[in-house]
N, C-alpha and C positions, 0 to 999 in steps of 0.2 A: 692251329687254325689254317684252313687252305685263303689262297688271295682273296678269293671271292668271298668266304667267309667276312674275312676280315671286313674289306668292304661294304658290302653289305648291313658287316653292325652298326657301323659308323652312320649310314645313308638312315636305316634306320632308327638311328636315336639310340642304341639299346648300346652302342661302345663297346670299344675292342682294346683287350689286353695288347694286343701287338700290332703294330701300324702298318696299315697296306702300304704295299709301296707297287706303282703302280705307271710299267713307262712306255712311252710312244714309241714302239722301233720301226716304224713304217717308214720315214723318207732313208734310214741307212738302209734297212731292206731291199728296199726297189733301189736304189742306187747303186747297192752291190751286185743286182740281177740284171742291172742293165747296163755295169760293164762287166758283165761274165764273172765276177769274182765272187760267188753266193757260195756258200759252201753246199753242195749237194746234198749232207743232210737237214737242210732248210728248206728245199724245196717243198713246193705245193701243200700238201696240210703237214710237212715235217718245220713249218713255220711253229708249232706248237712248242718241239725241242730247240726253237731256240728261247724262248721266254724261259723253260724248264730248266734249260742252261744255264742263263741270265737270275734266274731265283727271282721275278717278279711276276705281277700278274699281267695280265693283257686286257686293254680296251681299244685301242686305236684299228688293230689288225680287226676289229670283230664288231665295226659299225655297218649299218646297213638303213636303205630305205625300205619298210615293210611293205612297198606296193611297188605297180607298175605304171610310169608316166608315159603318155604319147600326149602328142597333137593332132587335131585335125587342122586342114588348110596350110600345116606351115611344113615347109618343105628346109632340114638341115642340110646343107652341102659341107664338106672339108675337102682342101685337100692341100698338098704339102710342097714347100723347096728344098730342094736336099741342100748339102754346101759340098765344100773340093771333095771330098772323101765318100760323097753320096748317102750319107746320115741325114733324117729330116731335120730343117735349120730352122723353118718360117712355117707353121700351120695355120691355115686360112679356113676361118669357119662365116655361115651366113645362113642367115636365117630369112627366107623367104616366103612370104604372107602377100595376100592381096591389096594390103594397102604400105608395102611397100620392104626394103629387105635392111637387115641389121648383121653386118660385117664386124670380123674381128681377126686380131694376127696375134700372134702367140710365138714367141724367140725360143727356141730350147737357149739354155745355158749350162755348156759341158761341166763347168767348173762346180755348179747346186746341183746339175742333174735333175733341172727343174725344167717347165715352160714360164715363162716371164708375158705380160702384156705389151705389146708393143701398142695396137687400136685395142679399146674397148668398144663393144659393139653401140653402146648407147652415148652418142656425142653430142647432142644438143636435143634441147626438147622437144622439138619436131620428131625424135625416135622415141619419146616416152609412147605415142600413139602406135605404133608398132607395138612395143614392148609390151602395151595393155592387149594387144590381139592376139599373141603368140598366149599370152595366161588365161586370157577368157575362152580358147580354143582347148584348155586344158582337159585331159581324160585323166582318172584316176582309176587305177583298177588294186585290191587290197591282194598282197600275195607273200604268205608268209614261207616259204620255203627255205629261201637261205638264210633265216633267222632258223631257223629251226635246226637246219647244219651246224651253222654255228655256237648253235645253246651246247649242240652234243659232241662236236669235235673240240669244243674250249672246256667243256666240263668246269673242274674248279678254281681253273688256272687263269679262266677269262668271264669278261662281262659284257657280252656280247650288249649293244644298244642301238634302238632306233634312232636315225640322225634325219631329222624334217630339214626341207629347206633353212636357210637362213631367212630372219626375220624380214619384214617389206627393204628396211633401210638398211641394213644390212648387207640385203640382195644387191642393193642398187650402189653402197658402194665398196665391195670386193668383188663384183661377178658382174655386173652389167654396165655401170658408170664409170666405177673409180672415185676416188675420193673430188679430183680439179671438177670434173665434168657434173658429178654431184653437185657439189657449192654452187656450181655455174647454175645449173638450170634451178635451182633454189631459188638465188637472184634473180632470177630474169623471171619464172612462172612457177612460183608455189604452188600455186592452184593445181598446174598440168601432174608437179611433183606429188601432191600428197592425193589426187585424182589414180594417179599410178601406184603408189601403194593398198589405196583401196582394194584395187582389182590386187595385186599381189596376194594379201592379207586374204581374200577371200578365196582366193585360189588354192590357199593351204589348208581348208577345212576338210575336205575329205581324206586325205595324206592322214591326219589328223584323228579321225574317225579309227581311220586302220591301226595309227601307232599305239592305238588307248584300247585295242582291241589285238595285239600284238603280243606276242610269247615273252619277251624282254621287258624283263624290269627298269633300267634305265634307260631315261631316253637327256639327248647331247645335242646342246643349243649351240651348235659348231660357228659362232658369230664371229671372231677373228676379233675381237675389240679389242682397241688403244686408247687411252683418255689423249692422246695425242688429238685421233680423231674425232670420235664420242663425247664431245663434251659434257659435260651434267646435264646442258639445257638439251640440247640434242638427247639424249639417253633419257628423262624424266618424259620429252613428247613423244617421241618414237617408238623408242625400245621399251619404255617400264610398260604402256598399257598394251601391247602386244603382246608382254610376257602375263601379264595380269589376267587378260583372255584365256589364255591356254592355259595355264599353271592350275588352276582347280581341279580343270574334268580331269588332268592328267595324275595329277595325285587322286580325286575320284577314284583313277580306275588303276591305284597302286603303281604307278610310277613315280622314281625316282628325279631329279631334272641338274642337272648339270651345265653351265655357261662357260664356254671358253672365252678364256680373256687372259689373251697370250704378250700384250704390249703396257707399254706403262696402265697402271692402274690407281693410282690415287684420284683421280678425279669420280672413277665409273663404282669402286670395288664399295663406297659407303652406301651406296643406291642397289645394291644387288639384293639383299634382303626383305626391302619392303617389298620386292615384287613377286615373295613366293617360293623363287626357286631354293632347291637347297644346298648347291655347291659352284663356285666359283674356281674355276678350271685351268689349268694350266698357268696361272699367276705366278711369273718369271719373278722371281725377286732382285736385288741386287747382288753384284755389281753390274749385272746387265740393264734389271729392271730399273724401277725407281723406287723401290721401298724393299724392307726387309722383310723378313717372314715376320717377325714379333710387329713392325711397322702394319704389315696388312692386316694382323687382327687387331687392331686398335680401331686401324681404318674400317676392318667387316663389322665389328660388333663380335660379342660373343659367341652367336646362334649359327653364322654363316661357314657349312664346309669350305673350309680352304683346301682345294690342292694345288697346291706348289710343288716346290721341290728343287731338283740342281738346274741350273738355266743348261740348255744344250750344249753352248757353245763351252761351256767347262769339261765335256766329254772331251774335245778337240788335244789332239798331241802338241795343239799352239800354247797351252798353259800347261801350269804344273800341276800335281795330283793337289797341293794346301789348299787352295781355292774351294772346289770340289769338298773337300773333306770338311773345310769351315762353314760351308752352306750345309751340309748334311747334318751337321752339329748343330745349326740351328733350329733344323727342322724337327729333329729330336725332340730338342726344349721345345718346342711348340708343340708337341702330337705331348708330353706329359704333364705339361701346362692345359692343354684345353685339349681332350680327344677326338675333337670334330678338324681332325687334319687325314691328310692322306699325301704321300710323298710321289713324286712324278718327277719325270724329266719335262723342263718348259720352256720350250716346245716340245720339239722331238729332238732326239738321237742325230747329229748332222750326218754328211755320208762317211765322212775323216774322222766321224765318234771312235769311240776307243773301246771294244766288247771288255776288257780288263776293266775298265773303268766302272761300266754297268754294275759286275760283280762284284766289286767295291763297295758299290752301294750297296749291297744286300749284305755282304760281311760287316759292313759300318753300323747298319740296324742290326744283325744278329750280336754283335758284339756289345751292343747297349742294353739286350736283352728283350728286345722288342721283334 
């Protein structure tokens, strides 16, 4: 069976002899292309021979939004500080509207090869009123093009998926708030808070229109959840009837639905069922996470795709291969214990991941016979 096969059986109910296995190589990717060390034949669509390489399939590299957003009235500006060596160090972004402008600063960090938050643009709830202008200003126009590249450059090796904004509260805290400034304006004006996700949640219905009318089979509820942050009661008001909304027309119209939940999970993973969806996403287990793989189907229920799989940082040359190889053995016994599993790296691959490692994985399952 090719990956996508595989997958596929699984999403649809109908179960696979052999378990996909299925990993994120995007942040070592871009990491290694942005200090010159990519191997040339990875470059631009030879991104494909590296997965082919790796022996697993591809979703991360082959998300997309099926349309085109703009604004009217709001005016983006960015622009950058270098540091001693003239590399950009501080990106400064702002968003300017007529009633008023929403700033934010952004750190490169050489060491992740990431940008970091230093401001989040929304700091107290006097900027929710902004933040509802910039979304009510919102255009959507439907445009399936580079879904369409990507069904044909990934063939059977990838799954290519629409990825919608994140949900209202979600939005507001990984992308606009942040989790302090969140809680803050909570306390201080509920009302202004769930006033601002109104307008969010409405704002993603045309988006929404396009992905249910979209060439891609799955679509990826890219929410970043932590039970750390997400409590039950938080996730039961916010997040289950937002996911409840959408989850029908989208199966309706033969979609797949996938929830990323990359941070502790015993709190959120028992509530992901009743909302619909059919797969529970990137689910770090231990010793990173907080539950094991056999721990989180106790915690899913029966019915609920798990994908899990090795936590990132076990690729890292910081630990030893036993680690790695005893989480794979796990997930084994759970993909022949209950076949609604699918094996992943969770999160991704870090930039000091180890390509030996990957291929590991894929000899670990062929050698089990799967």
């Amino acid at each position: 069976m090719t990956p996508k096969e595989k997958i596929l059986a699984v999403f649809s109910g109908k179960g696979s002899p052999e378990m996909p296995w299925f990993a994120d190589l995007t942040y070592w990717y871009n990491a290694q292309a942005m200090r010159g060390l990519l191997p040339e034949k990875y470059h631009g669509n030879g991104v494909v021979q590296l997965y082919n390489d790796m022996g697993c399939g591809c979703h991360e590299h082959a998300l997309n939004l099926p349309c085109e957003v703009r604004y009217e009235d709001v005016e983006t500006v960015q622009r950058y500080e270098n540091d001693a060596d003239g590399k950009p160090y501080l990106q400064f972004t702002e968003w300017r509207t007529p009633v008023g402008t929403l700033s934010q600063v952004h750190q490169f960090e050489p060491l992740g090869c990431c940008w970091a938050y230093r401001e989040y643009p929304v700091k107290t709830v006097s900027d929710l009123n902004i933040l509802r202008f910039v979304y009510e200003h919102q255009i959507v126009t439907p445009n399936y093009e580079v879904q369409r590249r990507q069904l044909d450059l990934w063939g059977d090796i990838g799954t290519p998926a629409s990825i919608p904004p994140r949900s209202p509260m979600a939005q507001l805290l990984v992308i606009w708030a942040g989790v302090q400034n969140t809680v803050y304006a909570m306390a201080d004006d509920i009302v202004e808070v769930e006033k601002t996700l109104e307008v969010l949640g409405a704002s993603d219905d045309p988006i929404y229109d396009a992905i249910e009318n979209s060439p891609a089979t799955m679509v990826y509820f890219g929410e970043n959840i932590t039970s750390e942050v997400v409590t039950p009661t938080i996730f039961n008001k916010y997040y289950a009837p937002y996911y409840k909304k959408r989850v029908p027309r989208l199966h309706k119209a033969g979609k797949y639905i996938f929830v990323h939940v990359d941070g502790t999970v015993r709190g959120v993973l028992p509530l992901l069922e009743a909302t619909g969806v059919d797969c529970g996403q990137s689910l770090t287990p231990y010793p990173v996470g907080d539950a094991t793989v056999a721990k989180m189907r106790e915690l899913a229920g029966p019915n609920l795709i798990l994908w899990s799989g090795v936590p990132g940082a076990l690729f890292s040359p910081v630990y030893t291969e036993e680690p790695l190889r005893q989480v794979v053995a796990e997930c084994i016994e759970e993909f022949r214990r209950n076949g609604r599993f699918i094996m992943g790296i969770c999160d991704q691959l870090p930039p000091d991941g180890l390509l030996e490692r990957v291929r590991l994985v894929t000899e670990l399952i062929a050698e089990a016979g799967l």
